[in-house]
N, C-alpha and C positions, 0 to 999 in steps of 0.2 A: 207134594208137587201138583197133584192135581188140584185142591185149594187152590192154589196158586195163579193158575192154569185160568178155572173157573172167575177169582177176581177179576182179573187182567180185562178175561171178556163182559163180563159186567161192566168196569171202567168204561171199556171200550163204544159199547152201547149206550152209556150214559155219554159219552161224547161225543157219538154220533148222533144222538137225542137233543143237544143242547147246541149241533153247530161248531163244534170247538176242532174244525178240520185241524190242523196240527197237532196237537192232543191225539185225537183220533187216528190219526198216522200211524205217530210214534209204538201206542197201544199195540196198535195189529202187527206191526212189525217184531213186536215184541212175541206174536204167537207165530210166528214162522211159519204160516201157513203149507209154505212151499217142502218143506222136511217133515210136517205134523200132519196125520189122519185128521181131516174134518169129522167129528161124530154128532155134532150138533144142527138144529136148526138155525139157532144163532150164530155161529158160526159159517155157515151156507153164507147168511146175510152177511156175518163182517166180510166174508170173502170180496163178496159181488160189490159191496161199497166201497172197497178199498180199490179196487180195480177200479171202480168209477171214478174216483178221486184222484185216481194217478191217470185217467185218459183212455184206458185201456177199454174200450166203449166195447169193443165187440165180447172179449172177454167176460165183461161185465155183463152183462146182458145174459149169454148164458149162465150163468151165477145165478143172478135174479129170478132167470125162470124158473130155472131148478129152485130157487126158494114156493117161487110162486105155486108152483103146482104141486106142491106137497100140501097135503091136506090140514096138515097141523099150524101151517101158516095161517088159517082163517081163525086161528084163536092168539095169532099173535099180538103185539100193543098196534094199537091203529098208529101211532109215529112210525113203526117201522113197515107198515103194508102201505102207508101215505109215500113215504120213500121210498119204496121198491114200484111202486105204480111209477111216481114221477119220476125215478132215473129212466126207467122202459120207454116210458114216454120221449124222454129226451134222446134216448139212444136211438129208438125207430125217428124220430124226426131226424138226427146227423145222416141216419143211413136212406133217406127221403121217404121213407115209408110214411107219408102222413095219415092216412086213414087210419092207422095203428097205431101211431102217438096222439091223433083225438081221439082216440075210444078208451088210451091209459090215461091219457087228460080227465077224462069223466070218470074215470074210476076213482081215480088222485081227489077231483072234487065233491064225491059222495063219500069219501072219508073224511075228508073235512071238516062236512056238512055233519057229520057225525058224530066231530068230536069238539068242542068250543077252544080245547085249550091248542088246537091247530088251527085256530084262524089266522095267527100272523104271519102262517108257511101258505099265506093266498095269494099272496104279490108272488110266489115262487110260480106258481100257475097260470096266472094273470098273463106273467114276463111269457110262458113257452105258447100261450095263447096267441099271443100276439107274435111271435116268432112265425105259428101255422097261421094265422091273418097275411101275415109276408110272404110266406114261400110257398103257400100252399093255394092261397084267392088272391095273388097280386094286389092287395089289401090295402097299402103305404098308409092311409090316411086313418083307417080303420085300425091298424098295427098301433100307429100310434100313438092314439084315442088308449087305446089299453094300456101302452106302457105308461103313458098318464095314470092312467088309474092306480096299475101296479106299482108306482114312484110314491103315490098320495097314498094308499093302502099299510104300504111300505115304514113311511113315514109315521104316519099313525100308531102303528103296532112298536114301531122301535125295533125294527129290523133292518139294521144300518149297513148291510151287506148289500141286503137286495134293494135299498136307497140309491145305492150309490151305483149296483149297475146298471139299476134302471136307468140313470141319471144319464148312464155311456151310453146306453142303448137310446134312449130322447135324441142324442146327439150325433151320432151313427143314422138314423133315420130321418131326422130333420133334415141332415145333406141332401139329402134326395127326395122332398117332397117338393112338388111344383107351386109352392104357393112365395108371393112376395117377402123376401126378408132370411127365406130358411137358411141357407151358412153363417148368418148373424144369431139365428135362433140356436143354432146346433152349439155354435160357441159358448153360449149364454149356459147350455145343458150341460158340457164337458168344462167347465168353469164351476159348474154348481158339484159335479162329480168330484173336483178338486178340492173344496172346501170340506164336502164329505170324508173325502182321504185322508186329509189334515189332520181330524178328529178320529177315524176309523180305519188305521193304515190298512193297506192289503195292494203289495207288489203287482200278482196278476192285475187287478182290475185298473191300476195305473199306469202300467205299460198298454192297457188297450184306450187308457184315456187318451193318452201321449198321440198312438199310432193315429186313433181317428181324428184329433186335433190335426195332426200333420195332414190328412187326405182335407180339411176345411181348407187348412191355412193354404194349400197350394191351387185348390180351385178358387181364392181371392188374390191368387197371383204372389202373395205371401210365400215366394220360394225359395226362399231364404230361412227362413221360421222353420217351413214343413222337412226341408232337409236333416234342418239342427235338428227336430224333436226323433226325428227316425234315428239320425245317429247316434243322440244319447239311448234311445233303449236300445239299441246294437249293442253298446256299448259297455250300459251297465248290467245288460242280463247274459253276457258272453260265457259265465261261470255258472246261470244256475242247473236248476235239472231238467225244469220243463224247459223247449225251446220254442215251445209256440207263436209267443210273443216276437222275440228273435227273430226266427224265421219270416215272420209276415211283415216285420220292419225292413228286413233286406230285400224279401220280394216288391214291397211297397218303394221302397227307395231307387230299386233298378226302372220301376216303373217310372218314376216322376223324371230320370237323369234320360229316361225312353225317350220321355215327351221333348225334351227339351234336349236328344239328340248328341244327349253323352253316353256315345254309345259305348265307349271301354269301360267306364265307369260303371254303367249298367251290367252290361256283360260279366263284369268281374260278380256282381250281389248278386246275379241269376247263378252263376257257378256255384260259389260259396251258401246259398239260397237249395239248394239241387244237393248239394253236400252235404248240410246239415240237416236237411230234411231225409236224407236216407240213414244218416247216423242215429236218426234221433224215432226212427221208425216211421216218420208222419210220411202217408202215401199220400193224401188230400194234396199236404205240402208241396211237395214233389210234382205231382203231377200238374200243380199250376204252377210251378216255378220253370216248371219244361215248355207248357205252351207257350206262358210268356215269352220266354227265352228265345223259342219259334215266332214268334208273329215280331222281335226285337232283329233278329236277324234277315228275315226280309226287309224290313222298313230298310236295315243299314246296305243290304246285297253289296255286301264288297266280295271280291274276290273267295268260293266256298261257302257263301254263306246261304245260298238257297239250298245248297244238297245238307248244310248243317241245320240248317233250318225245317227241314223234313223229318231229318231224323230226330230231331228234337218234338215233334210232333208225332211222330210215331211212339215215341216213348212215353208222350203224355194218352196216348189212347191205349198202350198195352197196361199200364197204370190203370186209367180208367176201367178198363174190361177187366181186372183182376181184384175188382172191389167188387162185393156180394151182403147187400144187393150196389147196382150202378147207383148213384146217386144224381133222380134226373135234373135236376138243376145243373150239376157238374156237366152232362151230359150235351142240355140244351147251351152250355155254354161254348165247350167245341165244337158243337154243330154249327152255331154261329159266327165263329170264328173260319170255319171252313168257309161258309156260303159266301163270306166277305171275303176271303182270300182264298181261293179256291188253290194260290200256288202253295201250300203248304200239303198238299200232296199232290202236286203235280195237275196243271190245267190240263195238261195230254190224260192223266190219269180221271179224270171227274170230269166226261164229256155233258153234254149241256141237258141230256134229260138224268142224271144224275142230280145234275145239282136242282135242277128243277122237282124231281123227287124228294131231295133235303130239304129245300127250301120251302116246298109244302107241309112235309110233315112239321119243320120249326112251329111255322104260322100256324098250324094245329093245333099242335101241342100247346103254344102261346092262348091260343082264344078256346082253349076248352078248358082251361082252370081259371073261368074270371074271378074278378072279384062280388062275388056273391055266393048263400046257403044254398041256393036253389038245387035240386034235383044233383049234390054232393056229391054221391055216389056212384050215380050214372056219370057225370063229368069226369068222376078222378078215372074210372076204369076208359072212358075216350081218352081221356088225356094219356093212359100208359098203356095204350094199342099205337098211340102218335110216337110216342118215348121206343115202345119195340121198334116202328117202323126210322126211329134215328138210328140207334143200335144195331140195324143190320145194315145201312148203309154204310155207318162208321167203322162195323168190324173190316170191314176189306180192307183197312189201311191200317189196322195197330201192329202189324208183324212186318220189322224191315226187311227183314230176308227168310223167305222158306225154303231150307234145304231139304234138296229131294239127294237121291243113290248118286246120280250123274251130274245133276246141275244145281244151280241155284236161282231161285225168281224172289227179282225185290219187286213188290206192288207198289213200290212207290216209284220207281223209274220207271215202269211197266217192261220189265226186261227181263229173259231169259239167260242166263249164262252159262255153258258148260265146263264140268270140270279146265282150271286152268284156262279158261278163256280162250279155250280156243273153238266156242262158235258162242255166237248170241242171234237171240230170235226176242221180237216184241210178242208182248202179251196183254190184249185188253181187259176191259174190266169185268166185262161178262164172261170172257175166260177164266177171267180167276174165282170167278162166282164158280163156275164148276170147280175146278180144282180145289177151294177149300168144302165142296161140299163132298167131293171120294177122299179128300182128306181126313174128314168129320166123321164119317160112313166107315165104321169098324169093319163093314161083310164086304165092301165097296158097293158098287149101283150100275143097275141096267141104267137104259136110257129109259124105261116106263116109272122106274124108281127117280130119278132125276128130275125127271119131269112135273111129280107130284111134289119134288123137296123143293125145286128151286120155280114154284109153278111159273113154266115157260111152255111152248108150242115144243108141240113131237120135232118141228123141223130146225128150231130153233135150237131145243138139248142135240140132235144129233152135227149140227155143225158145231155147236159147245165140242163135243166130243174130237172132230175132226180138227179144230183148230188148238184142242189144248195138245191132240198128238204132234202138229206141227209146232207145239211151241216147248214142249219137255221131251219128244222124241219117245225114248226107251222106255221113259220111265212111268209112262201110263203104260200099264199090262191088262191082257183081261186074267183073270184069276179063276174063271171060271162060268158054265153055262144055266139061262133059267130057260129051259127050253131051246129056244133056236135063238133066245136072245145073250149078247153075253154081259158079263158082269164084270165092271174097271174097276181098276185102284190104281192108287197112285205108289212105287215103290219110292221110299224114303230108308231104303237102305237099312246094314245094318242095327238092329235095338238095342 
């Protein structure tokens, strides 16, 4: 049995060596990981690859490291330490960590450099390069310039994979370069990806051909074209396992019926979009299927649709704050979406140096990642002191309702309510600043402690204090004295 055991992983490694994902699947599946003791290094690694390949990024990642930082790994085959660098890589770039996906990027490419018969896993490199030229230096033209490279690299080597998604990604990025011609260029690129397919089937990377064809065809007004190509991959990927594809057809599809003020039509793929995306575990999903869905439901404000519209947006920031780390791209996009619609949590609620606090930090955060090397590192660490300061303005709004012993306060109405409604008291937004900070505050806090957490003026925490008593009543108690001063909490009742 053990023989047995020992082939299966040998197979396996040779499959994962040679690219042959399906093969490679099946293999690992075949060693039950989940029922069987891992006692191996190689086995560490099938783990952490197998989880990469089925999506499970966060998973995977821990897997990886734990391969990585065992010491026996630095005598393993340079294919599989080239592959454990670039998944890391990729997975700190999903989770926005970009300083930590270029430094596995340069690891990925001094093993390379190392080994001749990995040069044609360079266009793999090349591709995530230019992914960190995009999101990382607002790059566009720079991005891709590389995936150029990586498509010709690609090409050369006879590595008809990464041909071909180079091919999507040409075409994906051409939409949006400011120069004469680019949605005729993009076409051109998701045309040439087609021909690849022809010859080199592969589902996934045809459903993402399809989706970004449709986002071309409907920005040339082709909305006719761009609806069909959404619905056939609804359509024909309704059965399979991954639903990624799926998912981002329906989100993309409620978008376009948005623009063009179908709004049931819409409505109905944000649901269904919001559905499949919690079935199918994708939080990313979800969480943009919510905002959407919010900023869908203003434009329409019929009858419920601003208080549905709220909490639709509440739901896409309690999503957001429950990823780790936040993903600041996802982040600067909510932020955005607020400063431009400030009623998506309430105009009463985001008085006007609010948003003038968000809307600087945006433009901050916007012009300290340009596009250039220059001084990288100084930049990325401004750029995520701008990103903290989105993050604490956005946390006040991702909880609809906190319930305390007696009442309940939703920060998005700015309202107090006590049990069974029979009294309501408003609550601004600086009040609720304190109230989640004795909420936050395990021992609870003086006012000299409040002070230094939520840095405001001594006279300022002390009417914080007086006006959150007027606005929960009972349920701010003090718990106890530091001196002559005393020390609040907020009662939330039985635990």
């Amino acid at each position: 049995m053990k023989t047995t055991r020992n082939f299966i992983i040998q197979q396996a490694l040779k499959a994962a060596r040679d690219g042959h994902k399906t093969e490679f699947i099946q293999l690992v599946e075949e060693l039950d990981f989940p029922h069987h003791p891992i006692s191996t290094l190689d086995e560490v690694w099938l783990e952490a690859e197998y989880l990469y390949q089925q999506g499970k990024y966060a998973q995977a990642h821990v897997a990886f490291e734990h391969f990585m930082q065992d010491k026996k790994a630095r005598s393993a085959p340079s294919w599989q330490r080239y592959l454990a660098a670039h998944r890391q890589s990729f997975v700190f770039f999903r989770q926005g960590d970009m300083l930590d996906s270029e430094g596995l990027l340069h690891e990925a490419e001094v093993i390379i450099d190392s080994d001749s018969s990995l040069e044609y896993r360079r266009s793999d490199l090349l591709v995530l390069s230019a992914y960190l030229l995009e999101e990382l230096y607002r790059d566009y033209e720079a991005s891709y310039t590389k995936h150029k490279e990586a498509y010709s690299h690609a090409v050369k080597h006879e590595n008809w994979h990464r041909a071909t998604t180079a091919a999507i990604d040409l075409g994906r990025i051409s939409s949006v370069r400011e120069v004469p011609g680019h949605l005729e260029e993009a076409l051109t690129w998701l045309e040439q990806s087609r021909v690849l397919l022809k010859k080199y089937p592969n589902v996934p990377a045809s459903r993402m051909a399809m989706i970004y064809e449709a986002i071309v065809r409907f920005r040339l007004n082709d909305r006719v074209k761009a609806l069909t190509l959404l619905t056939q991959v609804i359509d024909e990927s309704a059965d399979e396992k991954t639903a990624d594809a799926r998912i981002m057809a329906l989100r993309r599809r409620a978008e376009f019926q948005r623009e063009m003020k179908a709004y049931g039509a819409a409505e109905v793929d944000y649901r269904q979009a919001i559905k499949e995306s919690m079935g199918a575990q994708s939080t990313i999903h979800q969480m943009l299927a919510h905002k959407d869905y919010a900023n869908m439901l203003l434009m329409r404000s019929a009858d419920g649709d601003i208080a549905q519209g709220r909490q639709q947006f509440a739901r896409a920031l309690k999503i957001l704050f429950s990823l780790t780390p936040i993903p600041p791209q996802n982040l600067m996009h909510m932020a955005q979406d607020l400063v431009s619609k400030p009623e998506l949590v309430g105009k009463e609620n985001m008085p006007m140096y609010l948003q003038k606090q968000l809307d600087k930090a945006l433009q901050q955060a916007t012009e300290s990642s340009p596009p250039s090397h220059y001084q990288r590192s100084t930049r990325y660490e401004e750029f995520m002191r701008h990103i903290d300061t989105l993050k604490r303005i956005l946390s006040r709004y991702r909880y609809p309702i906190i319930k305390l012993a007696s009442c309940a306060v939703d920060p998005v109405a700015g309202a107090v309510t006590g049990d069974g409604d029979e009294w309501s008291e408003p609550i601004d937004s600086r009040t609720l600043d304190t109230l989640r900070h004795l909420l936050e505050a395990e021992d609870g806090l003086t006012v000299k402690e409040l002070i230094d957490r939520a840095d405001i003026s001594e006279s300022n925490a002390k009417e914080s204090i007086k006006r959150l008593r007027m606005a929960i009543k009972g349920d701010l108690v003090v718990i106890g004295k530091v001196g002559n001063a005393n020390r609040y909490a907020v009662n939330t009742g039985p635990k």
